[in-house]
Legacy VTK file of the C-alpha trace (Angstrom):
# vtk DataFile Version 3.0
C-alpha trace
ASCII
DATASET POLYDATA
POINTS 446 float
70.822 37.993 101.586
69.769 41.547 103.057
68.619 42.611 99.867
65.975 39.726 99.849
64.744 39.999 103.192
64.437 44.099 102.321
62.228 42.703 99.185
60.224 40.016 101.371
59.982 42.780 104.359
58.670 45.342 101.588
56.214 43.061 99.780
54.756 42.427 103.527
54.263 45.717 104.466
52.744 46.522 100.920
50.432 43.748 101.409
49.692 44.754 104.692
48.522 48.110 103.488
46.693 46.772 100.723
45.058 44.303 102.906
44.382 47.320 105.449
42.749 49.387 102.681
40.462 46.587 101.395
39.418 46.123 104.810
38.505 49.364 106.005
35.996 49.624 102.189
34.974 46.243 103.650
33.892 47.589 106.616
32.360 50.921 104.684
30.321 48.669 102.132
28.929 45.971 104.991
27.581 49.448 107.271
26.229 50.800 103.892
24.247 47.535 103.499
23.396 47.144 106.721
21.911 50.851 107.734
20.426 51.177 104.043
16.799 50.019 105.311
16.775 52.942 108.115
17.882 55.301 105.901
15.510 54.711 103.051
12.928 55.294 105.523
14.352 58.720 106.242
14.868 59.629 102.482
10.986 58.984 101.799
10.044 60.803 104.608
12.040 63.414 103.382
11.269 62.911 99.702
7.413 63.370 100.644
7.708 65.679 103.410
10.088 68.805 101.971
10.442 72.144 103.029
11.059 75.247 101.201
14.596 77.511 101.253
14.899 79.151 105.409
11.814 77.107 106.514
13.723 73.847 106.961
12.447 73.306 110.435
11.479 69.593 110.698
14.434 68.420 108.351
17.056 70.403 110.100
15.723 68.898 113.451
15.967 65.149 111.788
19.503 65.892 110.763
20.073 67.679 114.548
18.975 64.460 116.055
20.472 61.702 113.525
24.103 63.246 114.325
23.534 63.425 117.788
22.672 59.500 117.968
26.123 59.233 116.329
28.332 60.907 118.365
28.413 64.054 116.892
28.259 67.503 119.660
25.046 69.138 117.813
24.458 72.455 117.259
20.865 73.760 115.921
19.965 76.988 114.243
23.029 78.350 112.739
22.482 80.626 109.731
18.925 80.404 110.003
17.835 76.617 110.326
22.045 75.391 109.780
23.038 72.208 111.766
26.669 71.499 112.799
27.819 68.416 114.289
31.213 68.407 115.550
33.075 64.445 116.095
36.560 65.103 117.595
39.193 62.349 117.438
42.308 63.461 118.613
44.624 65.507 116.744
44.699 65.558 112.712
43.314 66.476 109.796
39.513 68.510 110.207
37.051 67.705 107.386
33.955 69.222 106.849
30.768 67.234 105.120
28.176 69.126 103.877
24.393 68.328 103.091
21.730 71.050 101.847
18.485 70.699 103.477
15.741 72.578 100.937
13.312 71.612 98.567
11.645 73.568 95.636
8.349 74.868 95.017
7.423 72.552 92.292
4.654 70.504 92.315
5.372 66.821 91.972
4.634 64.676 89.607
6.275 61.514 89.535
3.709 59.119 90.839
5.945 57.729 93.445
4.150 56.073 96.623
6.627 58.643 98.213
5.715 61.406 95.929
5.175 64.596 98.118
1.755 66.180 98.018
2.788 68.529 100.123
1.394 72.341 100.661
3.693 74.470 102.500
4.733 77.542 103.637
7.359 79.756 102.360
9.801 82.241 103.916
7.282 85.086 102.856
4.185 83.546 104.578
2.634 81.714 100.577
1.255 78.638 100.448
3.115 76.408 97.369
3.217 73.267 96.474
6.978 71.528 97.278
9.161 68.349 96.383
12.925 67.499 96.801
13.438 67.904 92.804
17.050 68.769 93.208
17.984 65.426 95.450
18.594 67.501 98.880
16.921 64.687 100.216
19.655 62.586 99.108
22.601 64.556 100.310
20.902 64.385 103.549
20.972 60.323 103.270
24.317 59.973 102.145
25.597 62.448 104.768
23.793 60.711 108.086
24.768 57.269 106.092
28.687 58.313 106.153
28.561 59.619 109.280
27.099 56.361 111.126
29.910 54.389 108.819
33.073 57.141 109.810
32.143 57.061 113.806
32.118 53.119 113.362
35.731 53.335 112.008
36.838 55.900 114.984
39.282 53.456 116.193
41.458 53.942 113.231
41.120 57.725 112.348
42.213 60.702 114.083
41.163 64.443 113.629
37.976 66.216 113.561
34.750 65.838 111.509
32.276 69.072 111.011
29.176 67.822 109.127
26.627 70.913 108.576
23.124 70.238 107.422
22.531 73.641 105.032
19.463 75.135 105.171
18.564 77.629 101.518
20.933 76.759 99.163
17.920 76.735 96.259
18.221 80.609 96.925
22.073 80.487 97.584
21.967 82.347 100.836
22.489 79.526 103.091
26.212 78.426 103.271
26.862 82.668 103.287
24.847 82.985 106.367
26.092 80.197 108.655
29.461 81.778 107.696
27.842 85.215 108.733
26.620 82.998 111.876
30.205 81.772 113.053
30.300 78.744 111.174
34.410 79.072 111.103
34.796 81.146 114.618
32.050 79.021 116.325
33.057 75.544 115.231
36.632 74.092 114.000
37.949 76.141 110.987
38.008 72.985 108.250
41.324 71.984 106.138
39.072 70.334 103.575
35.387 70.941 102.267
33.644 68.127 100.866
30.003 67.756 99.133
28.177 65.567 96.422
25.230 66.373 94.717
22.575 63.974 92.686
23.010 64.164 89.031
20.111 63.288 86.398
22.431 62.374 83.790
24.850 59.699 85.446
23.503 56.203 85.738
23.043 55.272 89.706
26.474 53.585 90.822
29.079 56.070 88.604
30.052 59.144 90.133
31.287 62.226 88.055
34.150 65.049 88.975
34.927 68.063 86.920
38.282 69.729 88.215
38.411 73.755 88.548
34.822 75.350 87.809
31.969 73.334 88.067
29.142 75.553 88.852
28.639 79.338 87.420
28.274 82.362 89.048
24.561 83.285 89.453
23.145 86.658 89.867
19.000 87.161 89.323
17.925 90.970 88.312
14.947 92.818 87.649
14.416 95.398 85.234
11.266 98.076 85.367
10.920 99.355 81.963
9.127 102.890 82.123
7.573 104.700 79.828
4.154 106.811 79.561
1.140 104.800 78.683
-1.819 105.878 77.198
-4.104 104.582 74.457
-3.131 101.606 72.132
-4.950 103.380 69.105
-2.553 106.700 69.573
0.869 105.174 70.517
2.420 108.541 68.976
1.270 110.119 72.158
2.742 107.612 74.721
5.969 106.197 74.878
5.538 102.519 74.678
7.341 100.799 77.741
6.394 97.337 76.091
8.359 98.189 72.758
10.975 99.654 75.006
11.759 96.466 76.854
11.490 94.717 73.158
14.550 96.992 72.231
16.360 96.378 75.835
16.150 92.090 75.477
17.794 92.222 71.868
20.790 94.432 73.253
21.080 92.174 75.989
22.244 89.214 73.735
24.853 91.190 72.149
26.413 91.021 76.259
27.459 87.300 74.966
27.737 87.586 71.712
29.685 90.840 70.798
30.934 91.697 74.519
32.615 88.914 75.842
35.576 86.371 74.763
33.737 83.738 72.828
36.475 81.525 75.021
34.937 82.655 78.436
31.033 81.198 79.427
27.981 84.180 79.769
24.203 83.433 79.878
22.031 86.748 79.852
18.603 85.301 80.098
15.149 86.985 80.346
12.977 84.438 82.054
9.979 86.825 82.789
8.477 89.817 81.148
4.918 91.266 82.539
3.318 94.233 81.397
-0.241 96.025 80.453
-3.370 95.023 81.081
-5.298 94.968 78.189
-5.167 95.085 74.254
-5.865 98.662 73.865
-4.073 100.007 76.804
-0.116 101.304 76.548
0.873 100.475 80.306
3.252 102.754 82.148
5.714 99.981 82.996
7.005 96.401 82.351
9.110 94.656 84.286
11.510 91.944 83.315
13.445 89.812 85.204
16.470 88.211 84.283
19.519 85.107 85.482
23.278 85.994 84.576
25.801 83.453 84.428
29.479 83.157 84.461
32.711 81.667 85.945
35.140 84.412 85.542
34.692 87.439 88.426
35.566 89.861 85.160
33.196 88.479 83.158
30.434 88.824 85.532
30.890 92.170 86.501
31.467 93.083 83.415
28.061 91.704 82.516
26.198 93.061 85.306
27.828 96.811 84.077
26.910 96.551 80.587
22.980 95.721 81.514
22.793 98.972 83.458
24.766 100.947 80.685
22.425 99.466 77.595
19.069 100.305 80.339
20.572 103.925 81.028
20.890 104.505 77.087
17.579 103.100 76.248
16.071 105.634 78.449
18.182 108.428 76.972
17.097 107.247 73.570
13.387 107.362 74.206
13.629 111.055 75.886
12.527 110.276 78.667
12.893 112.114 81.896
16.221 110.471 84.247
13.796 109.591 86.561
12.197 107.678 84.198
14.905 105.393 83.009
14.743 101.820 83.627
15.645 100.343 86.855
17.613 97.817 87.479
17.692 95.883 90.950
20.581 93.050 91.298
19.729 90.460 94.470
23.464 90.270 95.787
27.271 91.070 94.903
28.871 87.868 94.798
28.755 85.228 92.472
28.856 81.611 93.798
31.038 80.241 91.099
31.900 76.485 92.430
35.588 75.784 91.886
37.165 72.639 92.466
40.339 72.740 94.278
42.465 70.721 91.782
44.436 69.370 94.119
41.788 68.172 96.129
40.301 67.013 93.378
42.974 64.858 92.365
43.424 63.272 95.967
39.384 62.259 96.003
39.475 60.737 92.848
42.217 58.593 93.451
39.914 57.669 96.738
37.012 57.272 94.159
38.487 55.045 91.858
39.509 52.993 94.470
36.213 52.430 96.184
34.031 51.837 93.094
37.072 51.219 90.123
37.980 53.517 87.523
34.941 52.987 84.937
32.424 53.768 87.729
34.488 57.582 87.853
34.035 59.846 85.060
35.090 63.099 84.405
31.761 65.677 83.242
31.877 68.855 81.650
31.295 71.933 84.177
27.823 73.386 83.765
26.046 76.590 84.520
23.707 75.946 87.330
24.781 76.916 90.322
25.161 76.119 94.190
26.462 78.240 97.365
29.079 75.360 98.344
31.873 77.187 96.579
31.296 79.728 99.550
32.694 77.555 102.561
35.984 78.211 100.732
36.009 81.657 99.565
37.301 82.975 103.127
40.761 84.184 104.195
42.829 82.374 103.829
40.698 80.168 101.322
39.787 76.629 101.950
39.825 73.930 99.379
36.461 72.726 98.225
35.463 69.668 95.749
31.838 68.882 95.048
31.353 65.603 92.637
28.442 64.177 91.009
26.386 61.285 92.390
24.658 59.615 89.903
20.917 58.576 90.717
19.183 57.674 87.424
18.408 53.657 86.214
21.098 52.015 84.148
17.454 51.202 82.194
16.157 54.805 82.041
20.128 55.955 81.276
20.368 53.030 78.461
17.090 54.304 76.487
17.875 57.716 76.748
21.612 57.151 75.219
19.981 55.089 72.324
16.744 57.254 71.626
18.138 60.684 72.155
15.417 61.333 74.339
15.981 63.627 77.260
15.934 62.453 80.696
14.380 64.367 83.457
16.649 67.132 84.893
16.791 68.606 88.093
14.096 71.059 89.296
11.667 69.206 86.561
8.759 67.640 88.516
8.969 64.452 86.970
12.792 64.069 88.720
12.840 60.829 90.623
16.384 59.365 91.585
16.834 55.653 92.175
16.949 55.570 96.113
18.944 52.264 96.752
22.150 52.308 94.458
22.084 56.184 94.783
22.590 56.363 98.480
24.661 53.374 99.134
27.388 54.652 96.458
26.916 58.052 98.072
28.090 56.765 102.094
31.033 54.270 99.980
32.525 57.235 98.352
31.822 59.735 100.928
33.802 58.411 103.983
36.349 56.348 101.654
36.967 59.845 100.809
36.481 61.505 104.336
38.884 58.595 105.682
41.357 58.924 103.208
41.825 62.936 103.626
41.990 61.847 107.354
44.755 59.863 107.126
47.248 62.668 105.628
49.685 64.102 108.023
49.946 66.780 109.381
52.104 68.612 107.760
52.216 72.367 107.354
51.917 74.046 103.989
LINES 1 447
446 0 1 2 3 4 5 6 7 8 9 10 11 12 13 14 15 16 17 18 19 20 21 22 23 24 25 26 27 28 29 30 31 32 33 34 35 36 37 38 39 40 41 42 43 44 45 46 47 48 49 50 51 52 53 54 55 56 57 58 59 60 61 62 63 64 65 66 67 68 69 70 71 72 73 74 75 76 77 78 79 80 81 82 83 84 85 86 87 88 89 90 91 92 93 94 95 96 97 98 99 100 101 102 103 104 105 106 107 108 109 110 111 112 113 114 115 116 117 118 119 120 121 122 123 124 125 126 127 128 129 130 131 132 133 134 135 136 137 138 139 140 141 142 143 144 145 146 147 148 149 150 151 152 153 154 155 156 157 158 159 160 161 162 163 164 165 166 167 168 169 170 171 172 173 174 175 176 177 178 179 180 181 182 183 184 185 186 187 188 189 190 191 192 193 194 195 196 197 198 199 200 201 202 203 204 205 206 207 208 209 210 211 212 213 214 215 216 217 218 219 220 221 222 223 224 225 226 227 228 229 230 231 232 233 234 235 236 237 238 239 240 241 242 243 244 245 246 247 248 249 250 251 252 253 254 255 256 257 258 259 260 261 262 263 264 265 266 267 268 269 270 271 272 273 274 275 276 277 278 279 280 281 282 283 284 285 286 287 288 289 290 291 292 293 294 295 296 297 298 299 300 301 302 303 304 305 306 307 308 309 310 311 312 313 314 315 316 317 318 319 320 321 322 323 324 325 326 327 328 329 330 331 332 333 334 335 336 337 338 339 340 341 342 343 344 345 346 347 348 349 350 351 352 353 354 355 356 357 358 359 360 361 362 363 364 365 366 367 368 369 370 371 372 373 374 375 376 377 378 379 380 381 382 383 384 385 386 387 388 389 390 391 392 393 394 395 396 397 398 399 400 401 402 403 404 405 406 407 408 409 410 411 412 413 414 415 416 417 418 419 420 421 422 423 424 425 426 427 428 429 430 431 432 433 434 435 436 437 438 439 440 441 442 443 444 445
């Protein structure tokens, strides 16, 4: 008789959880639905209003003021144009959100209503064309969308929530400087970092997770080839720069190919070579520059060692003077590599899977574009991160491009226009399913 009233007691109080968890998504999905309309009018004032990487100005003060409105303790201009908002609920669990703020200077060209025609200013004072081609705008969405849905479930969470709108993550300085800033001194030190980030190569409604590395290391270089110019109809009495740097970008590729594990990832490439003037004239210089990629630490530095070693013996091999060898500038000594906590990983999944069922949830490959995200965890002692992909493109678009082999456009291409609706509403469902889940853990000490 005990034994079946154990039974009938258990199968109540697993029912009652189950019921509990279905009703909290219930709750999640109906303030999705219902704040959608307000937030696609943010996202297209966004979408045709961008601005570039440490200008984020107007944004950052849209973000400022949608947390406030929430419940969130605001603060503005950390790290440049950074936003915190800080929602304390008692004691557990403290999860940080983060959205990056920045668009690109690309000129737009996808003949949205929304499309941006807009001329702005950079950091450096030029004039460029911008657009949201990398989805900032909706990270932005999905973060003010989850955090109007998370402070409507207060009454059944407890802890802390810091959501940070980032300002320059296109030129992966931002998350470093609201570090630099206090981020972690300032505000409450995070056991968790989430983010999401639009993909243009999941259908709108699937999200996608890769476990471990998911983003490469980026570093960007420049190279000044010298040499001693002269006239094009006597090159024996220069010493061509031009043919130099010809000899320099072959040697690079044999950094991939003949210096590192074929088992470990490395991208050497030369995206920009200028030099000379005219047909007849041997310039004095070229300059090249370059983006490296890697996961491993070893393999970038390794990388980064071997370009100034092939660049000193090119200029040994030309005889020409030390001060005359090539130079080679790197733009910062860390990496960015993005690497999902696999535990982490693991425990948002599960909350994935849940909220839109397992065939919406795929596992992707890692890739080697990068993002600054990785860097909210890479203090001491580290924090664990997990970034997943939020798929934004039609199910139509998606469906073609499967059958005709034809490739969709990516991020940073002009033509790049996510599907608002789906996009965002999946984005706030996943988000604070996943926020609220990592909430509920206990406390205990690891």
């Amino acid at each position: 008789m005990k034994s079946i009233l154990l039974f009938i007691l258990l199968i109540g109080v697993s029912s009652g959880l189950t019921f509990a968890q279905k009703d909290i998504q219930s709750q999640i999905n109906a303030t999705a639905e219902k704040e959608y309309a307000r937030l696609e009018q943010l996202y297209k004032y966004m979408h045709a209003n961008p601005e570039l990487s440490g200008v984020e100005k107007n944004t950052a003060a849209l973000v400022a003021k949608e947390l406030r409105e929430v419940g969130f303790e605001v603060t503005e201009n950390v790290g440049g144009y950074g936003v915190v908002g800080v929602l304390k609920n008692g004691v557990g669990k403290t999860i940080l959100v983060r959205a990056d703020m920045d668009g690109l200077p690309v000129k737009e060209e996808t003949g949205l209503p929304y499309a941006s025609k807009a001329i702005v200013k950079n950091e450096q004072g030029n004039e460029l064309p911008a657009m949201h081609a990398c989805g900032h705008d909706i990270h932005v969405s999905v973060m003010l969308g989850t955090a109007k849905a998370i402070s409507l479930l207060k009454s059944q969470w407890k802890g802390t929530l810091v959501f940070i709108g980032q300002p320059a993550e296109e030129t992966v300085q931002g998350a470093a400087a609201m570090l630099k800033d206090g981020l972690y001194t300032r505000f409450p030190r995070p056991d968790y970092c989430l983010s999401l980030h639009a993909s243009a190569s999941l259908p709108a409604g699937k999200v996608g997770f890769c476990p471990e590395y998911s983003m490469a290391n980026v570093n960007s270089m420049s190279i000044t080839v010298y040499g001693e110019g002269g006239h094009g109809a006597y090159p024996h009495t220069t010493k061509d720069p031009i043919v130099l740097s010809s000899y320099l970008i072959t040697q690079l590729q044999t950094i991939t190919s003949r210096q590192t594990s074929p088992l470990e990832p490395c991208v050497v490439t030369v995206g920009s070579i200028h030099g000379g003037s005219k047909h007849n004239i041997i310039p004095n210089e070229v300059k090249l520059q370059l983006t490296l990629r890697s996961y491993s630490e070893k393999v970038r530095q390794n990388t980064i060692e071997s370009i100034k070693k092939i660049a000193r013996g090119l200029g040994i091999a030309a005889g020409l003077p030390e001060s005359k060898f090539p130079k080679v500038e790197i733009d910062n000594e860390t990496g960015y590599a993005l690497y999902n906590d696999p535990i982490l990983t693991e425990k948002v999944v599960v909350s994935l899977k849940g909220t839109l069922g397992d065939k919406y949830v795929e596992k992707v490959p890692p890739v080697m574009a990068a993002e600054d995200f990785g860097e909210l965890g890479k203090v001491q002692p580290s924090i664990p991160t997990f970034m997943y992909w939020l798929g934004t493109v039609s199910q139509e678009k998606y469906d073609e491009s499967q059958a005709t082999g034809l490739q969709m456009p990516s991020l940073h291409s002009s033509l790049f226009a996510p599907l608002p609706e789906p996009s965002i509403k999946t984005g706030i469902k996943t988000m604070t399913k996943a926020v609220f889940d990592l909430l509920g853990e206990t406390n205990k000490k690891k």
